[in-house]
Kinemage of the C-alpha trace (Angstrom):
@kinemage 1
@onewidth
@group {chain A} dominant
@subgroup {mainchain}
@vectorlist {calphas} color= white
{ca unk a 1} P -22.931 -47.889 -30.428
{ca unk a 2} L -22.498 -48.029 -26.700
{ca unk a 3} L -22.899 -44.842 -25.110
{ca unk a 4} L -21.897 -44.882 -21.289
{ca unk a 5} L -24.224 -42.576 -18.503
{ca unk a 6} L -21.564 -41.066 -16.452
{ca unk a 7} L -22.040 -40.250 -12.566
{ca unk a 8} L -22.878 -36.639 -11.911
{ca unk a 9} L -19.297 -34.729 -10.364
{ca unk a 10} L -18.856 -34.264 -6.917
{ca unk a 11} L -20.279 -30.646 -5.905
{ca unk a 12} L -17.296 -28.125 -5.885
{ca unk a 13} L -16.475 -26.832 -2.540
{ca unk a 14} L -15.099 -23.308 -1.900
{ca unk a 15} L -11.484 -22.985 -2.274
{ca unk a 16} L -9.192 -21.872 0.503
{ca unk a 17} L -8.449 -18.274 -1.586
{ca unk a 18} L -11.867 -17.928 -1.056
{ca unk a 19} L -12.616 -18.168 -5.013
{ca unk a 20} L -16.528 -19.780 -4.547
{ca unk a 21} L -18.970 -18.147 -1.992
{ca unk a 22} L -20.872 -19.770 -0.008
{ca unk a 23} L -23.652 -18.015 -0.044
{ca unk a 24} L -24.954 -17.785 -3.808
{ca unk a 25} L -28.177 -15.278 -3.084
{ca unk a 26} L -26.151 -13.121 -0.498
{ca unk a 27} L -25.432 -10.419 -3.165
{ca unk a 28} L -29.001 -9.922 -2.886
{ca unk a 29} L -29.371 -8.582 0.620
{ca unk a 30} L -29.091 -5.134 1.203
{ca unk a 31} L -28.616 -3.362 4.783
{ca unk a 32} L -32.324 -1.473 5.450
{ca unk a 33} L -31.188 -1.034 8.958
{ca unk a 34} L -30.931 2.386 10.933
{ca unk a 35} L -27.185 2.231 11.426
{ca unk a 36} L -26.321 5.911 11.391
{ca unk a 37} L -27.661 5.847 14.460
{ca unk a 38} L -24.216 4.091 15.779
{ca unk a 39} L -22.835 7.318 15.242
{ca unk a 40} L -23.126 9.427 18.438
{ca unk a 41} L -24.047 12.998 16.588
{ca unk a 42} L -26.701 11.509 14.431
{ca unk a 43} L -28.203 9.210 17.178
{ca unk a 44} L -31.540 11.338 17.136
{ca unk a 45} L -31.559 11.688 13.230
{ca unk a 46} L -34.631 10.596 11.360
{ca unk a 47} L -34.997 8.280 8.613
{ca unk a 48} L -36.180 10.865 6.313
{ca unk a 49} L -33.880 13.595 7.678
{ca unk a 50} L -30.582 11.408 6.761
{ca unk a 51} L -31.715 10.137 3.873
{ca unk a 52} L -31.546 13.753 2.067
{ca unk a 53} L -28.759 15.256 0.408
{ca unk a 54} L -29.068 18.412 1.904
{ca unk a 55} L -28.220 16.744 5.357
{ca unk a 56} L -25.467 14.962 3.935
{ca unk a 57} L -23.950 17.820 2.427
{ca unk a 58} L -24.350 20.048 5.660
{ca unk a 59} L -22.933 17.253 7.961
{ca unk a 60} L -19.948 16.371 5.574
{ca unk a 61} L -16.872 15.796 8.084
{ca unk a 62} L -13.840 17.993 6.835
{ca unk a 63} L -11.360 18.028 9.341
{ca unk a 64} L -10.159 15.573 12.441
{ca unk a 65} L -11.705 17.454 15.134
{ca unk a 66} L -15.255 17.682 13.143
{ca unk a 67} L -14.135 13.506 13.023
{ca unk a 68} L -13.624 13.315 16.907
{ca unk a 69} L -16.797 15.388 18.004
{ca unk a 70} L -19.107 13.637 15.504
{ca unk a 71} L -17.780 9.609 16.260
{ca unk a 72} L -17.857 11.029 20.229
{ca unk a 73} L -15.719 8.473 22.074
{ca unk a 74} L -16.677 5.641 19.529
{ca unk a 75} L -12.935 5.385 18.485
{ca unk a 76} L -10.237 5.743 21.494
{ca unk a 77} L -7.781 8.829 21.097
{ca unk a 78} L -5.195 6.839 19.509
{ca unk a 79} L -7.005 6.496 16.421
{ca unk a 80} L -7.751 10.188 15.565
{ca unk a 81} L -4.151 10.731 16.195
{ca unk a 82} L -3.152 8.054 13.598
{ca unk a 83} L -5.544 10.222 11.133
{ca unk a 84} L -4.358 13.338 11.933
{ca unk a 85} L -0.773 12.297 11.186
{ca unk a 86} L -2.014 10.190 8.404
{ca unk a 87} L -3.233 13.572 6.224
{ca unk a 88} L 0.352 14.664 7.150
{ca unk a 89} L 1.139 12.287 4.006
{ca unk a 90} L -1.443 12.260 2.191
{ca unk a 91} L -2.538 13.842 -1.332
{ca unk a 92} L -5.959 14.310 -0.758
{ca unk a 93} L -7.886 15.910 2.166
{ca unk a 94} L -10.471 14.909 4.413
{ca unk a 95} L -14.000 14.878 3.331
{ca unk a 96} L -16.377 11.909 4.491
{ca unk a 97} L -19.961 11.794 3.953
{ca unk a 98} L -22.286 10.369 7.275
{ca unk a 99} L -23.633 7.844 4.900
{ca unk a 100} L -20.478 6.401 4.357
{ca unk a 101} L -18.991 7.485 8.057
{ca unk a 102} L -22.609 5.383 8.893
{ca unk a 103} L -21.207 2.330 7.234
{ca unk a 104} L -18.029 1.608 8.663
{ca unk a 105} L -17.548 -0.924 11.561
{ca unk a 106} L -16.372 1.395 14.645
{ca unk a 107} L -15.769 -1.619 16.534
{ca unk a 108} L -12.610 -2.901 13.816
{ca unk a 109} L -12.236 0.294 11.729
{ca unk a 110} L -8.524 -0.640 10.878
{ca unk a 111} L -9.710 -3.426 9.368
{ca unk a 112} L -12.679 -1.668 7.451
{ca unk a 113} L -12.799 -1.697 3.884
{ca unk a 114} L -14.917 2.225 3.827
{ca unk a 115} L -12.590 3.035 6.634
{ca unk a 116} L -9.439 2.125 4.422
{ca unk a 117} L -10.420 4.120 1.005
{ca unk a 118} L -11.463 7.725 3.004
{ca unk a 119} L -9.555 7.787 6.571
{ca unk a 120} L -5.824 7.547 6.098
{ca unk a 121} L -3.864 5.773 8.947
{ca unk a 122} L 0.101 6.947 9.133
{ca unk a 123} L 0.221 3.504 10.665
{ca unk a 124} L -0.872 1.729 7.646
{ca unk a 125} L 1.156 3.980 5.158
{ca unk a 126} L 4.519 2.696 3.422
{ca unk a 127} L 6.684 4.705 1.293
{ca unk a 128} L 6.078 5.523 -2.107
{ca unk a 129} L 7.041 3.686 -4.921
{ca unk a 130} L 10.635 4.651 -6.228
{ca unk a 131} L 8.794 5.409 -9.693
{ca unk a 132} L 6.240 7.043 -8.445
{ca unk a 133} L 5.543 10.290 -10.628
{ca unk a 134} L 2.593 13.111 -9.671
{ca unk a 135} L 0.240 12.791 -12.252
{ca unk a 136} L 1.643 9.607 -13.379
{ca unk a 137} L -1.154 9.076 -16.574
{ca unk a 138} L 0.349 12.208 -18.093
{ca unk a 139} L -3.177 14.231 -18.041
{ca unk a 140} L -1.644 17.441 -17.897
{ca unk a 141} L 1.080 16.231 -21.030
{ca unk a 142} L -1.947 15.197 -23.009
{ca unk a 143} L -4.117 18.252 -22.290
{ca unk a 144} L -4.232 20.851 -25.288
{ca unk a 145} L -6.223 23.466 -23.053
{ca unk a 146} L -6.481 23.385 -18.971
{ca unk a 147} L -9.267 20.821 -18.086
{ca unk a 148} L -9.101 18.299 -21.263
{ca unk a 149} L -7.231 15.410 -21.846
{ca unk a 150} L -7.243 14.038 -25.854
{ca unk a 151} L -5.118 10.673 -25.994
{ca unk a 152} L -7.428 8.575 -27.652
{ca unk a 153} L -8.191 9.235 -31.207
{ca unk a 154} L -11.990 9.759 -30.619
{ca unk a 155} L -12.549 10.570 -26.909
{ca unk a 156} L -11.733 13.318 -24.937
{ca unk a 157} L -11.665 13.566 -21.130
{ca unk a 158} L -13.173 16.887 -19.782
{ca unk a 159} L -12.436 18.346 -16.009
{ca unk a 160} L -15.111 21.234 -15.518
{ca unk a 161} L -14.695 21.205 -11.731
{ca unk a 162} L -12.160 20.470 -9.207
{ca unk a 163} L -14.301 19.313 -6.177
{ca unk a 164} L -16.032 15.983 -4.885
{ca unk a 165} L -19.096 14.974 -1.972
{ca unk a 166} L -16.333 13.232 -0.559
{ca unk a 167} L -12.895 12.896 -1.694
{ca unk a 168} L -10.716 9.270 -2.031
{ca unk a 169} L -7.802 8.909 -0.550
{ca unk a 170} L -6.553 7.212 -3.305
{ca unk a 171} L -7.392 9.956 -6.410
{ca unk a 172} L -5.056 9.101 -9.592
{ca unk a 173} L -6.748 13.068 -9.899
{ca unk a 174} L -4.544 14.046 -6.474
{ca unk a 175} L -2.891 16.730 -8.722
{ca unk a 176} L -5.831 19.124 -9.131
{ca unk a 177} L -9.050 17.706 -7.023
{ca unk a 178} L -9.959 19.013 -3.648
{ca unk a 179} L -7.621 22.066 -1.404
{ca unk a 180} L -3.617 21.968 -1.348
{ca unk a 181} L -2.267 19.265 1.509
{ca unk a 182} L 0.868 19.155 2.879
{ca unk a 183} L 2.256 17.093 0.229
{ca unk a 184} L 0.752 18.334 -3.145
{ca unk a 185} L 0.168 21.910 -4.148
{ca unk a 186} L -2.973 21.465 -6.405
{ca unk a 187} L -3.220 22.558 -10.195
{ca unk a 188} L -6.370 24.821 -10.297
{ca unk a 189} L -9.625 23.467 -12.373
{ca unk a 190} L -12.344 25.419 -10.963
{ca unk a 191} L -15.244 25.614 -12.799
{ca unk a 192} L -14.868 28.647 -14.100
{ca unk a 193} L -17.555 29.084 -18.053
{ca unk a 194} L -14.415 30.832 -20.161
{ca unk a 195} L -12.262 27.841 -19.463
{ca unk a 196} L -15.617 25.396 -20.545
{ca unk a 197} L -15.978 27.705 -23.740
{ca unk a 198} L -12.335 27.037 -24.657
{ca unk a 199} L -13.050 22.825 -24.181
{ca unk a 200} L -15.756 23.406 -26.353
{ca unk a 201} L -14.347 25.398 -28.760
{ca unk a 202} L -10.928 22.448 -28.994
{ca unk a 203} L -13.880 19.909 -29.175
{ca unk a 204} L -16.074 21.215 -31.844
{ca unk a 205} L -12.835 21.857 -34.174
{ca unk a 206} L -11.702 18.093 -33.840
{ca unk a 207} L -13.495 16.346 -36.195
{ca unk a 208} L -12.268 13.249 -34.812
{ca unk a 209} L -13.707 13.345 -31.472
{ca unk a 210} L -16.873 11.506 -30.956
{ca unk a 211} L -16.281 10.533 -27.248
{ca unk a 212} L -16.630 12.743 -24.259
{ca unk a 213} L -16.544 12.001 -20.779
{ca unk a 214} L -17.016 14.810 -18.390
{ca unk a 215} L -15.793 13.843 -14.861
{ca unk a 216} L -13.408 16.325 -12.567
{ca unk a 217} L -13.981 16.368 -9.702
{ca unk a 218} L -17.033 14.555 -9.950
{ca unk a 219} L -20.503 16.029 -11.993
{ca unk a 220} L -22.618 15.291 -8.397
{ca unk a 221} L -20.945 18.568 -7.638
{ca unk a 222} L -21.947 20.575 -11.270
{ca unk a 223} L -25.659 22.165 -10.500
{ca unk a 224} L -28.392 21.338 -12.594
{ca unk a 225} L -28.512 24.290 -14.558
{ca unk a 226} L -24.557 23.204 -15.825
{ca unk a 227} L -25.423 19.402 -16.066
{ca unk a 228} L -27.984 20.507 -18.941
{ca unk a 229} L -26.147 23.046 -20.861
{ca unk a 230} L -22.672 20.851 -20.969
{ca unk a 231} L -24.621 18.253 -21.777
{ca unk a 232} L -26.124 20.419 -24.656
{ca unk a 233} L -23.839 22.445 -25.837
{ca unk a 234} L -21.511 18.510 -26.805
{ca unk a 235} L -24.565 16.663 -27.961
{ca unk a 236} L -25.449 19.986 -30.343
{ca unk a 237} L -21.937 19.509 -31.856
{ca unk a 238} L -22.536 17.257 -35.083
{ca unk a 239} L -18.974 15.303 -34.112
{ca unk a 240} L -20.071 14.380 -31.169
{ca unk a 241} L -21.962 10.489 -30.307
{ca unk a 242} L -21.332 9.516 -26.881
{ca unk a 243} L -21.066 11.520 -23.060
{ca unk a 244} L -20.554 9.528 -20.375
{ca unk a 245} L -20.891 11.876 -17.033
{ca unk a 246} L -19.032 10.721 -14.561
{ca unk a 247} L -19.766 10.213 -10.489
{ca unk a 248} L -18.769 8.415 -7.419
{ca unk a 249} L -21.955 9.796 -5.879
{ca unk a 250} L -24.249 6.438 -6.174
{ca unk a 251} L -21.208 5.060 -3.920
{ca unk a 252} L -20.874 8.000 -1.322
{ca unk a 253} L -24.471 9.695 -1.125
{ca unk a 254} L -26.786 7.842 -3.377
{ca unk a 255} L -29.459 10.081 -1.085
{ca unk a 256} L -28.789 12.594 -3.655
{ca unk a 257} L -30.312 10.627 -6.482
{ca unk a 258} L -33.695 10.245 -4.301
{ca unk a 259} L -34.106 13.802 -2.990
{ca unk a 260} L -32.377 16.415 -5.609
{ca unk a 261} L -35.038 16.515 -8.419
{ca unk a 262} L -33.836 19.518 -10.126
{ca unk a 263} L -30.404 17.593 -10.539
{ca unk a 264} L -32.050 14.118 -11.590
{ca unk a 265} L -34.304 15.924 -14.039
{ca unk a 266} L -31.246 17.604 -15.740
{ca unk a 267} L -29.668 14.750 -16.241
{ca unk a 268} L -32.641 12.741 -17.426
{ca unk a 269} L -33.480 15.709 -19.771
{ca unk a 270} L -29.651 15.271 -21.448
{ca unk a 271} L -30.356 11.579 -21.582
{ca unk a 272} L -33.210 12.180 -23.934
{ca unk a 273} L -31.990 14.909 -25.898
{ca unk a 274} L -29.286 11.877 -26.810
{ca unk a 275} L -32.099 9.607 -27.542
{ca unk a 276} L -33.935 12.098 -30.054
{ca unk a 277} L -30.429 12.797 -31.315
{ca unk a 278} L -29.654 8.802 -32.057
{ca unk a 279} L -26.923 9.969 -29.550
{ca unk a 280} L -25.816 7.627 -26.254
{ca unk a 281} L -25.234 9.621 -22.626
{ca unk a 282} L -24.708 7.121 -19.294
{ca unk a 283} L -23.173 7.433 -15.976
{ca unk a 284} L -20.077 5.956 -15.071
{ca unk a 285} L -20.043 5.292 -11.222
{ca unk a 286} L -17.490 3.373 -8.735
{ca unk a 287} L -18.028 1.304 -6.097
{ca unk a 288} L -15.130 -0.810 -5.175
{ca unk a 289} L -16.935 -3.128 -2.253
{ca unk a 290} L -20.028 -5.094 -1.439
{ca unk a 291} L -20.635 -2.935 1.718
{ca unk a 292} L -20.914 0.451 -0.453
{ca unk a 293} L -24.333 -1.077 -1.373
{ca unk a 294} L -27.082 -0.696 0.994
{ca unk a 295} L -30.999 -0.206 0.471
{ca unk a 296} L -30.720 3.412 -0.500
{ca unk a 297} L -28.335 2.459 -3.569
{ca unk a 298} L -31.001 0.001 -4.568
{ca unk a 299} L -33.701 2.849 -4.422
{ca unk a 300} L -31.667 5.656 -6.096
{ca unk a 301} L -30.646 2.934 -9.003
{ca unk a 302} L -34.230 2.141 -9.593
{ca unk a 303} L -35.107 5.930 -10.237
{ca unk a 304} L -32.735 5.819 -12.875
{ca unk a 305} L -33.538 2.747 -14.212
{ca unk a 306} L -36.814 4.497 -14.521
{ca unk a 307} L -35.832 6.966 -16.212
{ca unk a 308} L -34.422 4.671 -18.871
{ca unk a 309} L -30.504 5.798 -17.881
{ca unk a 310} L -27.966 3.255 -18.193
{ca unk a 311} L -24.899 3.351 -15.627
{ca unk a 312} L -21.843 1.580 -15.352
{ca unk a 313} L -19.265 0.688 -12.849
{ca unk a 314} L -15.539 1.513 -12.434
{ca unk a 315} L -13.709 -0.040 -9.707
{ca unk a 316} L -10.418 -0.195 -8.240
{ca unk a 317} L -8.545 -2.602 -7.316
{ca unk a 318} L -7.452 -2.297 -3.656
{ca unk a 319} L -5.651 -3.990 -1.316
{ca unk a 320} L -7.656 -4.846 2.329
{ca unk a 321} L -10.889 -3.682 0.349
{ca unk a 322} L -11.259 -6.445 -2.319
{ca unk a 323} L -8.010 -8.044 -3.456
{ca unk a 324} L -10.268 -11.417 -2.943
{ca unk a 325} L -12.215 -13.394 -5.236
{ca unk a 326} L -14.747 -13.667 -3.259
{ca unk a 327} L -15.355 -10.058 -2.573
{ca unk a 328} L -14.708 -9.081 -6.243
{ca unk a 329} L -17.448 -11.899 -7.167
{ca unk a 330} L -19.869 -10.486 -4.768
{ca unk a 331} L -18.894 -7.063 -5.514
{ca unk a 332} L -19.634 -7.563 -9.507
{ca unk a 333} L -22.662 -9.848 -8.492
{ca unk a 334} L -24.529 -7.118 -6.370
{ca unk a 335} L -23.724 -4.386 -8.965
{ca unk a 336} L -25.285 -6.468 -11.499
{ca unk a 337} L -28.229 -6.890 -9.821
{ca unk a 338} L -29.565 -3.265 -9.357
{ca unk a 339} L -28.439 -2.985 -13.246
{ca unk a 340} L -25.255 -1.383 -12.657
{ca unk a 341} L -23.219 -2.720 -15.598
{ca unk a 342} L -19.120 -3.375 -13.978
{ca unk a 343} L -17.090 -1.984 -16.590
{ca unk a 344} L -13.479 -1.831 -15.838
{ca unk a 345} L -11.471 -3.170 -12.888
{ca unk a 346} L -8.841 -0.757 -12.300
{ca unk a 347} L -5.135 -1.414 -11.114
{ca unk a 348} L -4.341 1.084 -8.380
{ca unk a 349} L -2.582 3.972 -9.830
{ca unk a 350} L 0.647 5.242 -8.411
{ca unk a 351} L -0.441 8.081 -6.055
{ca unk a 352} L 1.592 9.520 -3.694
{ca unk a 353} L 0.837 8.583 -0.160
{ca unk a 354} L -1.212 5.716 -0.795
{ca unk a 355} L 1.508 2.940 -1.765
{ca unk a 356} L -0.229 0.525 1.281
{ca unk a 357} L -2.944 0.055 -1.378
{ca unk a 358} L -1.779 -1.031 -4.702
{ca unk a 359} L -1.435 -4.956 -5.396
{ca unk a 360} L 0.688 -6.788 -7.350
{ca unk a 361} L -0.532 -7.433 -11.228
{ca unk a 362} L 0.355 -11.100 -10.391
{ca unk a 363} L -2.515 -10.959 -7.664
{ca unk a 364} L -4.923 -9.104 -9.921
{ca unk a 365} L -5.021 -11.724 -12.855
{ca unk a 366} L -5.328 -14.142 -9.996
{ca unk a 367} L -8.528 -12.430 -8.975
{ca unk a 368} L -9.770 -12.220 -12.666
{ca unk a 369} L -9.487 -15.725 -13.134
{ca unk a 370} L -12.481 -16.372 -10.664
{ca unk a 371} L -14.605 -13.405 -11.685
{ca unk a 372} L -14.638 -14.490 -15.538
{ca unk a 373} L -17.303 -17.069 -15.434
{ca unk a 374} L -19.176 -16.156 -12.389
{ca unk a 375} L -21.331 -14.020 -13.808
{ca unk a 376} L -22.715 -13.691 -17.745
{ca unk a 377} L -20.111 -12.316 -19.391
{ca unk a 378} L -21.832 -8.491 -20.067
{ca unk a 379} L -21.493 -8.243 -16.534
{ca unk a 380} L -17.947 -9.003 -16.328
{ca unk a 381} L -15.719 -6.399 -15.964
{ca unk a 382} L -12.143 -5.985 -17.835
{ca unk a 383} L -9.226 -6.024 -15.751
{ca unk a 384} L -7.166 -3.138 -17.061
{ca unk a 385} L -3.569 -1.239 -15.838
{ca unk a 386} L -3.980 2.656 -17.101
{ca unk a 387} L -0.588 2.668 -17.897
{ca unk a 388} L 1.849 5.115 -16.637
{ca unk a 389} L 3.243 8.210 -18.956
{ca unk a 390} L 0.048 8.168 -21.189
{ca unk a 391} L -0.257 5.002 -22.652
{ca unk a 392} L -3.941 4.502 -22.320
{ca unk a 393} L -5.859 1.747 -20.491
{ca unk a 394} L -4.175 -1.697 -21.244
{ca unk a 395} L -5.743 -5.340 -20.761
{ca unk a 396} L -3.851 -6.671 -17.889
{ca unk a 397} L -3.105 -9.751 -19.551
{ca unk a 398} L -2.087 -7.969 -22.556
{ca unk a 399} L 1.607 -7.318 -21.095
{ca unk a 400} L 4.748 -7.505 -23.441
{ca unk a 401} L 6.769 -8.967 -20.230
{ca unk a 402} L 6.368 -9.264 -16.592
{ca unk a 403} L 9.312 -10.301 -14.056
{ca unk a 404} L 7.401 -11.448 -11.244
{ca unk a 405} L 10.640 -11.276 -9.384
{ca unk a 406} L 11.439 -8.086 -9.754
{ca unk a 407} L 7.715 -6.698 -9.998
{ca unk a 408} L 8.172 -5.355 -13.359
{ca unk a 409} L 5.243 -5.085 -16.598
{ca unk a 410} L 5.817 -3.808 -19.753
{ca unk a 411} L 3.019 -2.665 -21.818
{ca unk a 412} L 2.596 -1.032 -25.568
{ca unk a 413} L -0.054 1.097 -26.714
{ca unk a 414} L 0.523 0.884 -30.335
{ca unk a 415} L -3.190 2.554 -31.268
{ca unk a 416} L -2.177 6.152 -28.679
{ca unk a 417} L 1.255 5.967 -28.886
{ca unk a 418} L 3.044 3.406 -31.523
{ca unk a 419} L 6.299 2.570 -30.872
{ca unk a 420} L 6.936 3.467 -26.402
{ca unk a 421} L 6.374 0.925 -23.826
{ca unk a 422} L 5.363 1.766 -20.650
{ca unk a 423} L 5.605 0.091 -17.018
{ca unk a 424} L 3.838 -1.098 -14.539
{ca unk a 425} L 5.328 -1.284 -10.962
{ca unk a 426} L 4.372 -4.528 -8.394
{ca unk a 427} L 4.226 -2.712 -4.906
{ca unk a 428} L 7.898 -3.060 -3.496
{ca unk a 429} L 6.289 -5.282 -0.374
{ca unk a 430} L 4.823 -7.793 -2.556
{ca unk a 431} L 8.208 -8.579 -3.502
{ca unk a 432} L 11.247 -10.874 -1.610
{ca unk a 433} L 13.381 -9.042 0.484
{ca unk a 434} L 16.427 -9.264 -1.759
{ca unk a 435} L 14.714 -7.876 -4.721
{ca unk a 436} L 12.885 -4.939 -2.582
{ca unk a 437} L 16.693 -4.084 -1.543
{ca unk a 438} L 17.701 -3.648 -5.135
{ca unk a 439} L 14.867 -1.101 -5.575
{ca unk a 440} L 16.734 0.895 -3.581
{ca unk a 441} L 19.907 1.424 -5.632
{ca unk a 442} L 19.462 3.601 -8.213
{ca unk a 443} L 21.502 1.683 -10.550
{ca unk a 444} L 19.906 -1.230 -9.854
{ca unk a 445} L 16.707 0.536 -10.641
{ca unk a 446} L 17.728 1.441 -13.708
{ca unk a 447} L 19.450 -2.268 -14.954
{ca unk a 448} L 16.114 -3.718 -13.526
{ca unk a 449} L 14.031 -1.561 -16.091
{ca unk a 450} L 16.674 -1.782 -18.914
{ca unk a 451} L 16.498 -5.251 -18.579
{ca unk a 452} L 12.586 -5.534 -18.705
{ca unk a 453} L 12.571 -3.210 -21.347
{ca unk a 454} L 15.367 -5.218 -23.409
{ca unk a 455} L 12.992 -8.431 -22.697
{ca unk a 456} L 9.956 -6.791 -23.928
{ca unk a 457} L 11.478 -6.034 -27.488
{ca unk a 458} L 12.953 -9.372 -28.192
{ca unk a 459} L 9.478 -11.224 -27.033
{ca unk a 460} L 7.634 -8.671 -29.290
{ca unk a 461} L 10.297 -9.536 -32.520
{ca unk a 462} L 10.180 -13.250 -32.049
């Protein structure tokens, strides 16, 4: 039998979306530099002064004028302004670590990708979404007492606390976390021990729960002291296998990780408990680009890799931060590497105020595409739409029907809720003009859905 020695392919050149990197090893190199000391207010700041949380925490930036005096001239006038009226429309308030404020380019902040998830420009916003609901995942619907959501069969999501380091401009939690603003009057979670005792008490008496997460808010904020006895108070309850505590904090002041021992000890104390229990307790994190990864991440994520604690990533899918392959490659690559597992790739939500950020799903499956394969496939994270009115979190790809014309995805849920559909909305700009004129006839609106709806039954019957 002949067997014929074929010529080695051609070696595969980047594409123009930007799908291959060109630098393989870059997702290895992490900034070590001083560059806080761009920022005029922390020009004099130490190394080892910065690099605790306590400074973080006491420098936090909280309002435009604390903004102003702290950059000092590094942004013109103009730009403040644009922030000031930004907040105007915005669901969340301002709070911005100097880690983070640190890491943004002052000489092209508009096109920043820190910049664009914590600093709202009025000259970047659009206008909501037609569809666009406050508290669009139906927490509060789902919640049987203030501060718990129970959709899935066996996992609950508890809120103990209604505060963050730094708070996101684009919260899906913009109903309850952080002060009022000028567009959303909040829903009160504070953390408050009767409201706890009645979680635990709804938890304990549902058998079927084996699953809690306990986010807010975010746990960086919970002291020590209440990071041990939630943790042990859920892994005492017989039902109960699996906590996941949940923090942006590795992302916004990973400092706290290195210099807050009582906090880190807490935590690692839980994590054991779990382990003498047979029980499993990680972190769930969420970065959402390369540049949210410096030195300091790498250092606080080897102290809990240490400490035997396993954490995972949750990012969102934004557009001007990393609606690219190649940043979502390098994003997932560099995650992987200081053993931060990604987990789920999240569609933007519909928040109010925030519209300029969500991407179409057409552009998200694109993205997928190139991350599946890239990297071993533990480290590949799910692309997933948390579907609006409750219906859970929903492989993208797993849509009934999707009108790329019209921007339209309908999803089931047939495990949380058998028998609804829910939508997904493409962001009205993503769409022709003709089509983003229809959105803005109510009728139309409604014969759009109808007729997405309609499709999505007879694809599912055939």
């Amino acid at each position: 039998m002949r067997v014929d020695i074929l010529e080695p392919p051609p070696a595969i050149e980047p594409n123009p979306d930007g799908a291959l990197s060109p630098e393989p090893a870059s997702h290895r190199d992490f900034r070590r530099d001083e560059y806080w000391r761009r920022i005029p207010a922390y020009r004099g700041v130490e190394a080892l002064e910065f690099h605790t949380h306590t400074f973080q925490a006491r420098h936090t930036v909280t309002n435009v004028r604390q903004l102003a005096e702290t950059l000092r001239g590094l942004a013109p006038d103009s730009f403040f302004e644009d922030v000031l009226r930004g907040l105007k429309n915005a669901p969340m308030a301002l709070r911005i670590s100097p880690y983070l404020l640190g890491l943004i380019d002052w000489e092209n902040p508009h096109e920043d990708p820190i910049r664009t998830q914590f600093l709202p420009l009025a000259s970047e916003q659009v206008p909501n979404h037609p569809e666009l609901r406050l508290d669009s995942l139906h927490e509060q619907k789902d919640s049987p007492v203030p501060g718990l959501t129970h959709r899935y069969p066996d996992k609950a999501l508890f809120l103990p606390l209604d505060s963050c380091p730094v708070y996101c401009r684009f919260c899906t939690r913009s109903y309850a976390i952080g002060g009022d603003t000028d567009i959303v009057n909040k829903v009160k979670l504070s953390a408050r021990l009767q409201r706890w005792e009645d979680a635990f008490a709804y938890i304990a008496s549902s058998p079927e729960l084996e699953d809690v997460v306990i986010s807010g808010g975010d746990t960086y904020n919970l002291k020590a002291e209440q990071i041990r006895m939630i943790g042990e108070r859920l892994l005492g309850m017989p039902n109960i296998r699996r906590l996941r505590y949940a923090t942006k904090g590795l992302a916004v002041l990973p400092q706290k990780i290195l210099t807050d021992s009582a906090w880190v000890d807490a935590l690692t104390r839980v994590v054991e408990m779990g382990r003498r229990l047979h029980k499993d307790v990680v972190v769930h994190t969420h970065f959402n680009h390369p540049n949210e990864i410096t030195g300091v991440t790498q250092e606080a994520m080897d102290r809990l890799t240490e400490r035997g604690i396993t954490v995972r990533c949750q990012t969102v899918l934004q557009s001007g931060v990393n609606d690219d392959p190649a940043t979502m490659q390098r994003l997932v690559r560099r995650l992987s590497y200081i053993n931060i597992h990604p987990y789920y790739v999240y569609f933007h939500d519909m928040v109010p105020g925030v519209e300029d950020l969500r991407t179409s799903l057409r552009a998200g499956l694109n993205i997928e595409k190139h991350v599946r394969g890239h990297t071993a496939g533990f480290n590949t994270p799910s692309f997933v739409v948390d579907t609006m009115g409750g219906g859970g979190k929903r492989d993208a790809h797993s849509y009934e029907y999707y009108n790329r014309e019209t921007g339209i995805a309908v999803f089931t849920s047939p495990s949380v809720k058998p028998g609804a559909s829910f939508l997904y909305f493409d962001p009205l700009r993503s769409l022709r003009e003709d089509q983003r004129e229809r959105w803005q006839d109510a009728g139309e609106r409604r014969r759009m859905i109808d007729e997405a709806l309609g499709m999505a039954g007879l694809l599912s019957r055939s």
